[in-house]
C-alpha positions as CSV (number, residue, x, y, z in Angstrom):
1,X,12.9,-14.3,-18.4
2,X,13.1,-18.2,-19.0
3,X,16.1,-17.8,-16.2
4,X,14.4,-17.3,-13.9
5,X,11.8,-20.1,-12.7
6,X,9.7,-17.3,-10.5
7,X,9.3,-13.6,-9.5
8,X,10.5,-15.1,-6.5
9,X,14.1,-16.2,-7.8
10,X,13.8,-12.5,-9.6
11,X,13.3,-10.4,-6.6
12,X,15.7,-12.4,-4.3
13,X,18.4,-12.0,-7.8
14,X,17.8,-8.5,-7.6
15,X,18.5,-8.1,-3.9
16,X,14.6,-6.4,-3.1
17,X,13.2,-9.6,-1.7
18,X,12.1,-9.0,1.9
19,X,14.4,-10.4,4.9
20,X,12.8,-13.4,6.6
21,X,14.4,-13.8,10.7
22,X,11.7,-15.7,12.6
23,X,12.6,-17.3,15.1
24,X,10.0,-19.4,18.2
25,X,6.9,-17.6,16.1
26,X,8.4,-14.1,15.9
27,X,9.4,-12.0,13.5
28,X,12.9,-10.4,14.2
29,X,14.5,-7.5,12.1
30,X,15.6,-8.5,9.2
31,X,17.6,-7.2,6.0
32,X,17.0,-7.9,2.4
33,X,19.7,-9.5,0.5
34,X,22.6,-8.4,-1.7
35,X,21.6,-9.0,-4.7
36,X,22.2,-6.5,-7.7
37,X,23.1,-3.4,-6.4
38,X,22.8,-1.5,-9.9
39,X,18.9,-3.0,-10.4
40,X,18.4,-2.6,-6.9
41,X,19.5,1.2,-6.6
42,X,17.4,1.8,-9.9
43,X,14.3,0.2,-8.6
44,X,14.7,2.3,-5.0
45,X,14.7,5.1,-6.8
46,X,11.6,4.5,-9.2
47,X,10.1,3.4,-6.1
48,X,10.5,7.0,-4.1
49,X,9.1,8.4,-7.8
50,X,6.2,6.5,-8.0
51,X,5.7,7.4,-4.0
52,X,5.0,10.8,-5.0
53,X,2.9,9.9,-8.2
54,X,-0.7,11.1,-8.1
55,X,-3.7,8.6,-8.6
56,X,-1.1,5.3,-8.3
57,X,-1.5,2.2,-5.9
58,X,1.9,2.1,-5.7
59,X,1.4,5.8,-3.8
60,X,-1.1,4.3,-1.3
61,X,1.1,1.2,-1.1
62,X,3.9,3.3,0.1
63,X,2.1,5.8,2.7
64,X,0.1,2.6,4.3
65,X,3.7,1.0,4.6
66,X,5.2,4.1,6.1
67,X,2.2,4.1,8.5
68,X,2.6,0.5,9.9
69,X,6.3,0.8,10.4
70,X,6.2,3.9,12.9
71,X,7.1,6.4,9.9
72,X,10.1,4.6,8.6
73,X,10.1,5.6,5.1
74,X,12.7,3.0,3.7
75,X,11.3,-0.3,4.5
76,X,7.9,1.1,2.4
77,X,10.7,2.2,-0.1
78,X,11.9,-0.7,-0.5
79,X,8.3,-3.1,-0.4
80,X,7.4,-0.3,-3.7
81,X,10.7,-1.5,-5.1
82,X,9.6,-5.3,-4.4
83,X,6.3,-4.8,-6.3
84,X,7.4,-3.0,-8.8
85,X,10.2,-5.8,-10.2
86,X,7.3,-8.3,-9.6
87,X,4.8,-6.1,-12.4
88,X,8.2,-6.3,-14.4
89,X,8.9,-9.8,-14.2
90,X,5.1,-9.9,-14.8
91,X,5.3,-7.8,-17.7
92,X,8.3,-9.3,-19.5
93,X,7.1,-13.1,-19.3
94,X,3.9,-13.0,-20.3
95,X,4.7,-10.4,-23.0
96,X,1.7,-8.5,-22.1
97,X,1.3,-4.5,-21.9
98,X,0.7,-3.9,-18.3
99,X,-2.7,-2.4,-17.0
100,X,-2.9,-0.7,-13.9
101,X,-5.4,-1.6,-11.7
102,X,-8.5,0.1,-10.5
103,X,-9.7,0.5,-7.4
104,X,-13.2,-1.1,-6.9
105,X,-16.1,1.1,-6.3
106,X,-17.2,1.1,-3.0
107,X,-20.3,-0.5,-1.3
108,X,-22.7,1.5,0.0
109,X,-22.6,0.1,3.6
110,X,-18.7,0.8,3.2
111,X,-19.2,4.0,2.4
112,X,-21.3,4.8,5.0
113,X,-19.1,3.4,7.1
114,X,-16.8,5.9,6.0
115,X,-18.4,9.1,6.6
116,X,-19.2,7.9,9.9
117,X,-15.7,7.8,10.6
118,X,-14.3,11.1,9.5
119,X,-17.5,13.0,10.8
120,X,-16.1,11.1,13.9
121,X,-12.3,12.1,13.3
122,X,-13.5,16.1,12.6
123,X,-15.5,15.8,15.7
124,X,-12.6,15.1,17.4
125,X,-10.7,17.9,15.6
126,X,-13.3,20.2,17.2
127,X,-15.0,20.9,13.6
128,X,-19.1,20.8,13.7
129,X,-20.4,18.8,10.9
130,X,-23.9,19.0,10.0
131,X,-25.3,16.6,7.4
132,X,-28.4,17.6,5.3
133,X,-29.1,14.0,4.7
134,X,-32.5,11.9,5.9
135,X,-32.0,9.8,8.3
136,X,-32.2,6.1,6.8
137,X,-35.6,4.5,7.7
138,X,-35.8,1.4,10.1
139,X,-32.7,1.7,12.0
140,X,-31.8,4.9,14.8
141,X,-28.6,6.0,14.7
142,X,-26.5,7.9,17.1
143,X,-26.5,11.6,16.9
144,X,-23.2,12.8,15.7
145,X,-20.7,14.9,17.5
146,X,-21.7,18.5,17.8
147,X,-19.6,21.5,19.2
């Protein structure tokens, strides 16, 4: 991988770098660039694999992607394919086996925060949810939503 100074040079090599139009402080559409179009189909399509892949960041990656960009699947298609040749790049220099990474266990204010939420989001759904919890000591809370 000595040929290649960066990931950077890698990505934008293999055509999966993402376009970069901004013009007066905005951010116009864009395309990535040519590149290789063998690794690039390659890396598309392990990206739509590992989309569907259970228990993967790479999953989560994808679907928070598709989210932000109205439900266009392609552009998070393409981001997977982006990380992915960085891990390889990553892989192949250092001559490390990779490790995936773990998720960090939450906090218990987070994960309060949480359940507060998607009681909330059921509420909404018109489903009563009833917790047989105490109630924390020193601070009130809210009742929840009950239908």
């Amino acid at each position: 991988m000595t040929q290649f100074p960066s990931e950077k040079h890698f990505s934008s090599w293999a055509g999966v770098c993402p376009g970069n139009n901004r013009s007066a402080g905005k951010n116009k559409s864009s395309q990535t660039t040519g590149g290789n179009p063998w690794l690039r189909s390659a890396l598309t399509e392990c990206a739509w694999a590992a989309s569907m892949k259970k228990n993967c960041f790479l999953k989560e990656k994808f679907w928070r992607i598709t989210t932000k960009s109205g439900g266009k699947k392609a552009p998070a298609a393409m981001a997977v394919a982006h990380t992915l040749l960085i891990l390889t790049y990553q892989v192949l220099a250092s001559g490390q086996p990779y490790h995936a990474k773990q998720a960090p266990p939450l906090d218990p204010r987070h994960k309060e925060r949480m359940i507060r939420h998607h009681i909330r989001r059921l509420g909404k759904l018109g489903v009563a949810v009833y917790s047989c919890r105490p109630e924390p000591t020193g601070r009130r809370r809210r009742p929840s939503l009950k239908l």
